[in-house]
N, C-alpha and C positions, 0 to 999 in steps of 0.2 A: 504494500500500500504506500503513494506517494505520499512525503511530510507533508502533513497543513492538512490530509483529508481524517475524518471522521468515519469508522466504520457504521453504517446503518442499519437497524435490524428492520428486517421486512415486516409487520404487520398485516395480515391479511385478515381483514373478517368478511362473512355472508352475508350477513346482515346490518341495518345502522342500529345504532346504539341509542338510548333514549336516557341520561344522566335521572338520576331520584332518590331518595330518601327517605325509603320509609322499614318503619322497625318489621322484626321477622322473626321466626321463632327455625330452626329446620331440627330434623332427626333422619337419620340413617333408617331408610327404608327398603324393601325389597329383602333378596339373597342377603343382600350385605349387612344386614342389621345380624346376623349371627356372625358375621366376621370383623365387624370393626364395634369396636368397643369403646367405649367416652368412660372415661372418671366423675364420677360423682364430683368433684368440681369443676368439672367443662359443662354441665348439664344442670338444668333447674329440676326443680322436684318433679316437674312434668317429663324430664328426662331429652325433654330436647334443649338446643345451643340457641344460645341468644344472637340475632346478627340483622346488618343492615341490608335491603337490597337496595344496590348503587345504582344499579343500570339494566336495563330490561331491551330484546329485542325480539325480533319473531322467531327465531331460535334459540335462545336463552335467559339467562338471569346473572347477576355481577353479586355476589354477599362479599360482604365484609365481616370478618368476626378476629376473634381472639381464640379460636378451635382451631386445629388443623387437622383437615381430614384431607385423605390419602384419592390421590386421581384414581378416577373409574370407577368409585363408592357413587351411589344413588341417594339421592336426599330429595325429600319432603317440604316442602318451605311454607311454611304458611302466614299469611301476611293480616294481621287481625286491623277491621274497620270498626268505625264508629257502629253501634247500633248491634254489636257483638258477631256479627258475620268474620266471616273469613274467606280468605281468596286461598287457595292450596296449587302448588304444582309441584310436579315432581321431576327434577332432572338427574345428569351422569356428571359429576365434577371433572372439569377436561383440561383444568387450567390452575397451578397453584401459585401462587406467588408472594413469596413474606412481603407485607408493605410497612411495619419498623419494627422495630426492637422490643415493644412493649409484650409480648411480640401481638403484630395484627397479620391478619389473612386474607388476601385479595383470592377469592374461588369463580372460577368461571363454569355453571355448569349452561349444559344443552341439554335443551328440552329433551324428556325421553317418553315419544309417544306425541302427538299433538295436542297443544294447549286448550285448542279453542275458547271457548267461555273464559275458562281461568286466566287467557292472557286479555281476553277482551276487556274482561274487568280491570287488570291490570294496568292498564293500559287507559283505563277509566281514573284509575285514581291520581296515574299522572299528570293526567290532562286536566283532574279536576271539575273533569263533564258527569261526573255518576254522583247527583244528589245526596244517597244515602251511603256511598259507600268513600268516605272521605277518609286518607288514612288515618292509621295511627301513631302520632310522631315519638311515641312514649318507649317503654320495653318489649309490646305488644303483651298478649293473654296467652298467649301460647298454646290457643285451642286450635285443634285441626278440625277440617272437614272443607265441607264444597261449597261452593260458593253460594250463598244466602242470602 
C-alpha cells in the first residue's frame, strides 16, 4: 500500500438501515437455548438480557447490550409498548462486535423467517405513525408475545 493511503474496509449491507432507540428485552431461543447458557447476572429474573434496539431494516435488527452472545445463536427480542403490548421477533446473531470497555455489544442479527407484522409495527414505532403503540424508552417489561 502507497504512504499517505488508508486501508478501507468494505461494508456491504442488503438493506438501508433505519437508526432508533428503543428499550428490548431478548432471550436465546430455539435449539440454542439448551446450548448457550447466561448467568444469573447477564439475565433478569425473567431470564432474558436487557438491550437496546439501535437500528432496524427489512432484514434485520442492531441491539446493543452488555451480554455477549456467541454468532449463529437465535434470539427472541421483544420490544414492550405503551399500553402493555409487545412487538417480538426473532432472529440468527451474524455480527458481533465489542463497542467499549464497559464492556458493551454491538449484535447484528437477520431476520430468521419473515417479519411481517412484527416488523410493520416496528417500523411503526419508529416512525411514530402507530397511535397506541408508542415505544418504550425505559428498561422495557420484559414480557414476550405477539404483537397486541
Amino acid at each position: 500500500m502507497p504512504a499517505g493511503e488508508q486501508k478501507q474496509e468494505l461494508v456491504v449491507r442488503a438493506h438501508s438501515r433505519r437508526a432508533c432507540d428503543l428499550a428490548a428485552k431478548a432471550v436465546v431461543a430455539g435449539e440454542d437455548a439448551s446450548r448457550v447458557h447466561l448467568t444469573g447476572s447477564a439475565t433478569g429474573t425473567d431470564g432474558a438480557v436487557a438491550c437496546r434496539v439501535v437500528d432496524v431494516s427489512a432484514g434485520g435488527v442492531g441491539l446493543s447490550t452488555a451480554c455477549f452472545m456467541p454468532a449463529n445463536c437465535t434470539l427472541r427480542v421483544s420490544v414492550g409498548c405503551d399500553g402493555g403490548s409487545t412487538i417480538s421477533i426473532e432472529g440468527v446473531v451474524k455480527r458481533v462486535q465489542m463497542t467499549s470497555a464497559e464492556p458493551r455489544y454491538y449484535l447484528g442479527l437477520a431476520f430468521a423467517g419473515a417479519p411481517g407484522a412484527s416488523l410493520d409495527a416496528l417500523m411503526d414505532l419508529i416512525d411514530g405513525s402507530g397511535d397506541e403503540r408508542k415505544a418504550t424508552r425505559g428498561d422495557g417489561d420484559g414480557s414476550r408475545g405477539a404483537v397486541a
